[in-house]
N, C-alpha and C positions, 0 to 999 in steps of 0.2 A: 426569413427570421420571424415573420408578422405569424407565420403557420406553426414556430414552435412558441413564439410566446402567447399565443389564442387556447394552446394544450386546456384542456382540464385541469388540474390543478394534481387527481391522480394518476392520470395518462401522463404528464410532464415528469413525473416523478418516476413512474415505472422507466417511462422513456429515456431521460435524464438519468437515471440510476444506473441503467444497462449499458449505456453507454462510456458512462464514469468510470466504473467498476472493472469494465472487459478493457480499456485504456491503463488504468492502472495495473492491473494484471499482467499486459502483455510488455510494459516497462517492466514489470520487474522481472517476467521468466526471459524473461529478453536480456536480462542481464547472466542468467545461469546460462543463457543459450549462446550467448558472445564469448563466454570464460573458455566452455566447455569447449568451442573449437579454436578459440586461440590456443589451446593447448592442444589440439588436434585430436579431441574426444568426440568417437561419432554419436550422432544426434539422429531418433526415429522418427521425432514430429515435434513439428512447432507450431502449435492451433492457437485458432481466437474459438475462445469456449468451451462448454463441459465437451468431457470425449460421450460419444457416439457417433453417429451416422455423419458426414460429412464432404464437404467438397475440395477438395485436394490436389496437389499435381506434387509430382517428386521431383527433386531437382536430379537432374542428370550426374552435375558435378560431383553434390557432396552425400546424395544419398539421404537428403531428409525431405521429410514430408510437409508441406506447408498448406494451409486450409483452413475454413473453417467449421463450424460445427451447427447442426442442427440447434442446437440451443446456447447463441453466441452470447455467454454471461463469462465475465473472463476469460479464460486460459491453460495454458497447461503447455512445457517441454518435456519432451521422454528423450531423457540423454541414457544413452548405453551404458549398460552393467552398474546401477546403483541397485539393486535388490539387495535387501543388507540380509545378513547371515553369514557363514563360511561357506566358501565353493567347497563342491563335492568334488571329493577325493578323486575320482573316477571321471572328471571334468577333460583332464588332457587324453585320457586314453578315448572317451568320446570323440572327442571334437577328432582326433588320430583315424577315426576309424570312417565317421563322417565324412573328410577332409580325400581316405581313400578310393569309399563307397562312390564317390559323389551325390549320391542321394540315398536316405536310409529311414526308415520307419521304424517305431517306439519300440515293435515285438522282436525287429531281429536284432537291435542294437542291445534292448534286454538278453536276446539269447546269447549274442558275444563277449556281453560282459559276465554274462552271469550274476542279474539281479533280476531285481521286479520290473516289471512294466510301467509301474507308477514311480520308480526311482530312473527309469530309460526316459519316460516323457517330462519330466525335471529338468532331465538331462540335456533334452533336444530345447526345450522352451530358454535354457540358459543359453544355449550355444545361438538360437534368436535371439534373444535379447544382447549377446557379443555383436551383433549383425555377422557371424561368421556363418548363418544357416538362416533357410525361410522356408518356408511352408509352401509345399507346393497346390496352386488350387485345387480343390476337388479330388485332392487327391490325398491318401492317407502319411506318404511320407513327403522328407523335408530335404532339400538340396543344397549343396558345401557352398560356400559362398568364399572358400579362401583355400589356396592348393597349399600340399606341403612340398617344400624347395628341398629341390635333391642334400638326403645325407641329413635332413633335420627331423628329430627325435618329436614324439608327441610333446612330450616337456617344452621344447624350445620352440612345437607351434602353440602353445596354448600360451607362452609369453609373449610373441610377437604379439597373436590376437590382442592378448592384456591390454598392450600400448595404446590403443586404441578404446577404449572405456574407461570409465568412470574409476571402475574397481582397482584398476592397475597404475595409478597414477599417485605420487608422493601427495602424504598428508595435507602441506602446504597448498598443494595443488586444489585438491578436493575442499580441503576450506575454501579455498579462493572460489571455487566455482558454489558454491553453498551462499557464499558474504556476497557475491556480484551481484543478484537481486536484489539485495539489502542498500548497497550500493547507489544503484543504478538510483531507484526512487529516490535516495538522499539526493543525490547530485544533480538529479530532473529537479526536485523540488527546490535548490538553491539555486540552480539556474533562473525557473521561473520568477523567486522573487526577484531577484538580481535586476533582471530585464526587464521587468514593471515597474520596480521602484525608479530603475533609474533611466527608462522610456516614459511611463505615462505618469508615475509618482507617485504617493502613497495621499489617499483621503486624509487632510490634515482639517480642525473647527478653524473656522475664520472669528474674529470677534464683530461679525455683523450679524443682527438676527433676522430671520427668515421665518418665524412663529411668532407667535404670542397667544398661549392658549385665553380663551374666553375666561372670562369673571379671575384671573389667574391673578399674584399680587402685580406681575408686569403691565397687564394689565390696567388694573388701577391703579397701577401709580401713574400710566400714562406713557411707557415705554411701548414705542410702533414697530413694526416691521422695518425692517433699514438702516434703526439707528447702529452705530458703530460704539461699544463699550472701550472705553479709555480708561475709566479709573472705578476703581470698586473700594469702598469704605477705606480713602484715602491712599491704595498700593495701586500705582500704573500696572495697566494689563498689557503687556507685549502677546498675549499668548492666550486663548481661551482657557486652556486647562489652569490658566492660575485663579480666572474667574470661580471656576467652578469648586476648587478645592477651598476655595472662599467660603460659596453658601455652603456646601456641604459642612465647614464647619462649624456653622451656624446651626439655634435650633427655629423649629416654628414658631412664629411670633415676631423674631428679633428683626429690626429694621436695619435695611442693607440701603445707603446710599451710590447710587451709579451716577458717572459721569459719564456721558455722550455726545458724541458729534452726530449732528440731523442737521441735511442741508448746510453742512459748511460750519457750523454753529454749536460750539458747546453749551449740553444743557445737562441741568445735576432733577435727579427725581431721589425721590425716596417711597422703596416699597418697603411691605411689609410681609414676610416670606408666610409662606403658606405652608400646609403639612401634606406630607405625604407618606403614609404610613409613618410618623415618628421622625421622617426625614423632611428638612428646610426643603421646600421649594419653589422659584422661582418663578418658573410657569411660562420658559422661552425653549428656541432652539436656533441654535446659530447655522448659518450655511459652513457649507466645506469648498474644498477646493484641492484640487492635485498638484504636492509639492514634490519636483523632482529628484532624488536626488545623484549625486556622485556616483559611477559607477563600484568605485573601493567602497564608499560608503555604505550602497546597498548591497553591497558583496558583507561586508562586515555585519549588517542588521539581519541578513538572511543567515548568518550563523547564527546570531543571537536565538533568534526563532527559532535555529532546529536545537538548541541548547534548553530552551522553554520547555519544547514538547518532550524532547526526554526528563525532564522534570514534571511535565504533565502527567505521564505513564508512570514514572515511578513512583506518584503517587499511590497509585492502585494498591502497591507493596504495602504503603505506612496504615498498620491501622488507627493513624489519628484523619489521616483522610481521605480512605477508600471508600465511604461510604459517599462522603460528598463529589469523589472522582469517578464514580459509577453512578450517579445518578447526574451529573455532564454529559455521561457517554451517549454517542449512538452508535443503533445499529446501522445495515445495512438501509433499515427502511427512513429511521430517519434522517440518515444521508443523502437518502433520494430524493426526499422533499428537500432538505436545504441547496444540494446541488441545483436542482430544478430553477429552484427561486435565484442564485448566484448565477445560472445561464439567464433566466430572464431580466434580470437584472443590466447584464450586457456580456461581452468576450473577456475585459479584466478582470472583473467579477467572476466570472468563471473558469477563468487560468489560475486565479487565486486559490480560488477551491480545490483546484486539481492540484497542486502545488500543497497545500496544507493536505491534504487526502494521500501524497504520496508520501509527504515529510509522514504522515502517522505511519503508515500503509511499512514504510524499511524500520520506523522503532519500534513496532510491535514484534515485528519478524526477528528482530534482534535479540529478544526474549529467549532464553535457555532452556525453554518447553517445546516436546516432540508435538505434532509434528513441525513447529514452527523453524526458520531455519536456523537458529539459533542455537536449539534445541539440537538438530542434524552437528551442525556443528561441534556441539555438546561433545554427544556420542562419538564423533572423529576422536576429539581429545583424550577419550575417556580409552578408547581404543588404541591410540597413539603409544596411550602410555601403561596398558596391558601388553601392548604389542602384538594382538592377537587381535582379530571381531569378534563384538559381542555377540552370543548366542542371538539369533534370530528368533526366538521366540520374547527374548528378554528385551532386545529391540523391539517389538510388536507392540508388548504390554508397556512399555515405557507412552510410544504414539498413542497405545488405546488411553489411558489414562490420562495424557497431555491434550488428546482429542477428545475428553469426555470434558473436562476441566471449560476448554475455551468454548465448546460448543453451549456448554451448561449457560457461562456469562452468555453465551450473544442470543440464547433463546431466551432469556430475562430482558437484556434490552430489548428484541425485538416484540417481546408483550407490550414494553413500557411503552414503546415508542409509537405499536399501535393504537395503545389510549392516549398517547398524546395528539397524535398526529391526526387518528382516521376516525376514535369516536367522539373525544373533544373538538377534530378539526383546530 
């Protein structure tokens, strides 16, 4: 621990970022990845990281690939047959002929059907992508990965195939495996507070102070380190926050009487608040302390919280106060320092973050924008109830545009964030 908390301050952050980030990622495809074979959808790869080059092993049983990636920054699931468009027409007499051949190349499968070669290798990359074909190495053609059962028509093998992807399965379904990402984060992140709040407890202000800024009015009026605050201009303080909503309403100038206990002994001071930009203040700070509590309770407050933050997002929406909820945000990059700083901090500090990072991480995704999955979502419904898929180009341009959009904001925050963060420091 002493080796990550000594980091640089940029080093911690790159470090701490990359590892926040690919955790959080791999919760959530980890929830597409769970759906997808509880309904018994096959699955090509489950990575930690961008796809490229990679260290892998296949599982024997279920046919997927698990690994990870030369540049371990998130994540990524390739679940079977989501390519959106409409299947070609010419899908089951391929896969039929495939299925015969037992292994077959782009040029003769074009000559049997009687199309083009660039409609044959379509054809072949789709029936890979069913896992019902793969590519043989080094070699120009691709081999059947599923026999046809005596007396069964090309139609009836390219439905069985079906059952087994993404494409073939009820709407319901397919949202489910779309929303289980969304999910999974939610329900990680209520977890985590649940079992902080109500194992280590939540930082609550004690009414004893542990400050006293220099020349400050606490200060001079003679208020120490230690004393314990009881009474503030005549109302009992059970509670710090009631101290404080005190001065606060007070302005600069006006005199705040405190009562205190020191050594056993009540003693009354009177300062005289000080300013701080326009606002009273005081010129103390009280210790904390970890209150725990109930486990229904912090079940109950951790909803609260994820209630907050979709009201934090949909801020973004209101133009009375998107401006001030975009200039809150961060990017990747300023996540990385604040992460950083919540791991050095300690392990609760840092589970908390990860918990608020993933509560954000499933409302953002909840968003009705391509390619977010929301968005995916979106298009199910919208498909559902054409009863037909939308053209595949119309699908494209929906992501490009939804992908121009979110990428637009996070290259704004991440300018912001680098003058906040790396040229202000």
């Amino acid at each position: 621990m002493d080796l990550f908390a000594n980091m640089p301050t940029g080093v911690a952050a790159v470090f701490w970022g990359v590892v926040t980030f690919s955790l959080l990622v791999v919760i959530h495809e980890g929830g597409h990845f769970l759906a997808a074979r509880f309904f018994g959808v096959k699955v090509h790869e489950f990575m930690i990281g961008l796809p490229g080059p990679a260290l892998r092993f296949r599982s024997k049983r279920s046919g997927v690939s698990y690994g990870i990636t030369a540049v371990p920054l998130g994540g990524y699931v390739r679940i079977a047959g989501m390519e959106p468009g409409k299947e070609d027409e010419l899908l089951a007499a391929a896969l039929g002929r495939m299925a015969d051949a037992g292994r077959i190349d782009a040029a003769t499968l074009a000559e049997g059907l009687g199309v083009t070669r660039e409609r044959a290798n379509t054809l072949i990359t789709t029936m890979e992508d069913y896992l019902a074909a793969e590519p043989i190495p080094d070699w120009p053609e691709s081999r059947s990965l599923v026999q046809r059962a005596e007396g069964e028509s090309d139609e009836d093998l390219l439905a069985r195939v079906r059952k087994t992807v993404y494409r073939g399965q009820s709407a319901p379904r397919r949202i489910t495996i779309l929303a289980m990402g969304v999910l999974l984060n939610l329900v990680t992140a209520i977890l985590i507070f649940t079992v902080t709040l109500s194992v280590w407890g939540i930082p609550t202000a004690t009414r004893t102070i542990d400050l006293v800024q220099p020349d400050s009015a606490a200060a001079k009026a003679g208020i120490q380190v230690g004393d314990t605050v009881l009474n503030v201009n005549g109302t009992p303080i059970a509670k710090w926050e009631t101290a404080h909503e005190i001065i606060t309403s007070l302005k600069p100038g006006d005199p705040l009487t405190l009562t205190v206990r020191r050594a056993g002994a009540e003693r009354i001071f009177v300062a005289v608040l000080g300013d701080s930009n326009g606002t009273a203040l005081l010129g103390v700070r009280v210790s904390q302390e970890n209150v725990r509590m109930a486990p229904l309770t912090a079940l109950k407050t951790s909803f609260e919280w994820t209630g907050m933050v979709f009201v934090a997002v949909g801020q973004f929406f209101d133009p009375r106060t998107a401006a001030t909820a975009v200039g809150n945000a961060r990017s990747v990059v300023g996540i990385s320092y604040e992460v950083a700083n919540a791991a050095k901090a300690g392990p609760v500090q840092y589970a908390w973050m990860v918990a608020l990072l993933s509560l954000s991480l499933g409302v953002l995704n909840i968003l009705p924008i391509p390619p977010l999955d929301g968005g995916k979502v979106a298009l199910e419904i919208v498909e559902g109830l054409r009863r037909k898929p939308i053209p595949r180009n119309v699908s494209l341009a929906f992501s490009a545009v939804g992908a121009t959009l979110l990428f637009s904001l996070i290259f704004y925050l991440m300018y912001a964030d680098i003058v906040r963060y790396i040229v202000k420091g």
